[in-house]
C-alpha positions, 0 to 999 in steps of 0.5 A, a space after each residue: 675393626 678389620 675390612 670384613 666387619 665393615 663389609 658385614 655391617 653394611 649389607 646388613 644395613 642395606 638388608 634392613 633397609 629392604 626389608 623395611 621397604 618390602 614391609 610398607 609395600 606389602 601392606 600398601 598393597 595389602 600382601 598382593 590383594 589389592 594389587 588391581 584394586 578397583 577405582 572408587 565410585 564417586 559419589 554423586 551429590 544431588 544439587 541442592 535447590 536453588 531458589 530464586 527470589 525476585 526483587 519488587 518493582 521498582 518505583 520512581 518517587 513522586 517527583 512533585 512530592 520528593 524533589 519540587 525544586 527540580 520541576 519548578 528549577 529543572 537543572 538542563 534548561 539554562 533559564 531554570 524555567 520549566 518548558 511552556 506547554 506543548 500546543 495542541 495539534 492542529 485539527 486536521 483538515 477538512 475532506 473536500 470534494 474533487 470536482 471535475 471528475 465525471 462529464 454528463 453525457 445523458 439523462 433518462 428520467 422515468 416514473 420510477 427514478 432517474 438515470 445519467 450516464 456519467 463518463 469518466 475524464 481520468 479513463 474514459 468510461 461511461 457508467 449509468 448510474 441511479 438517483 440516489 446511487 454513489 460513484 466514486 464516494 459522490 452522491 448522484 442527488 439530482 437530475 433534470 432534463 439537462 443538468 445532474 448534481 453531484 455532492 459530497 461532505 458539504 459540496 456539491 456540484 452540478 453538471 451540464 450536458 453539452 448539446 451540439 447545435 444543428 448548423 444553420 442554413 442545412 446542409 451545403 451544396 457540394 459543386 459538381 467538379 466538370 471533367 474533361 468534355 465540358 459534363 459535370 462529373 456524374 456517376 458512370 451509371 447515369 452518363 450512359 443515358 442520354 439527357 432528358 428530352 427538352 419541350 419547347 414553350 408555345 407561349 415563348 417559342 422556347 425550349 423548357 427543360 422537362 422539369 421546370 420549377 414552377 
């Protein structure tokens, strides 16, 4: 076979070749109509209902019936003894009434009820307060002309006034201090006077001062 048949065989291969390219590519693209072909709509798939059940409650078995061994052996306890009960708790305490809180500084008892006049130690103020009235939570249950009594819960407490007594034997006499010319210390109004006048006792023949005590 001479050069020239090669060279015409193989470009008719390659023209085969191409044709059958542009075959495929013209139907791909269905001869140029779909060349902008737009992208498909997806589809949108509604979810499907999703339902949720709830498990039933859970129940612990009754001990004493499943499993007696482990109350009457409890396995954490080294004796395998179960505890001794809890004790009670103790009652709690009684309230009790604080007493010296208040100092009676006066009674006023009337026809129709009775007053006292209580002071306050803790801040110094003095209240009236009725028979049968309440300060502090305290029941004023009594009065008399110099006692009070005060209760509260199943105490109580009664409150004396203190009455300072009179001093005996009256009231001092002061000493006149004497100055420098031998007078006592008189007020400056009355050592412009001259002292009173002196009669004399005709009994005695003696000076008596005006005002002689008798």
């Amino acid at each position: 076979m001479s050069r020239l048949d090669i060279r015409h065989l193989s470009v008719a291969a390659w023209a085969i070749v191409n044709m059958v390219l542009c075959v495929v590519i013209g139907q791909e693209t269905g001869w140029g109509r779909h060349i902008h072909k737009a992208p498909p709509v997806a589809k949108v798939l509604a979810p499907d209902e999703v339902k949720l059940e709830l498990l039933t409650e859970y129940n612990l078995p009754a001990m004493d019936k499943q499993y007696p061994q482990t109350l009457e052996r409890p396995l954490f306890v080294p004796t395998r003894r179960p505890a001794p009960p809890i004790p009670p708790p103790p009652p709690p305490p009684k309230p009790t009434m604080k007493k010296g809180q208040f100092q009676l500084m006066g009674v006023m008892i009337l026809p129709s009820s009775s007053y006292v006049m209580l002071r306050d130690i803790s801040n110094g103020v003095t209240r009236k307060i009725e028979k049968g009235q309440t300060i502090n939570g305290i029941l004023l249950k009594d009065v008399e002309p110099e006692r009070a009594t005060l209760t509260q819960y199943d105490d109580s407490e009664m409150l004396l006034m203190k009455i300072q007594p009179s001093p005996k034997g009256g009231v001092p006499v002061q000493p006149q201090r004497v100055v420098g010319g031998g007078l006592p210390n008189i007020p400056p109004d009355r050592a412009a006077y001259p002292p009173p006048p002196l009669i004399r006792n005709v009994f005695r023949n003696e000076p008596l001062p005006l005002r002689e005590k008798r």
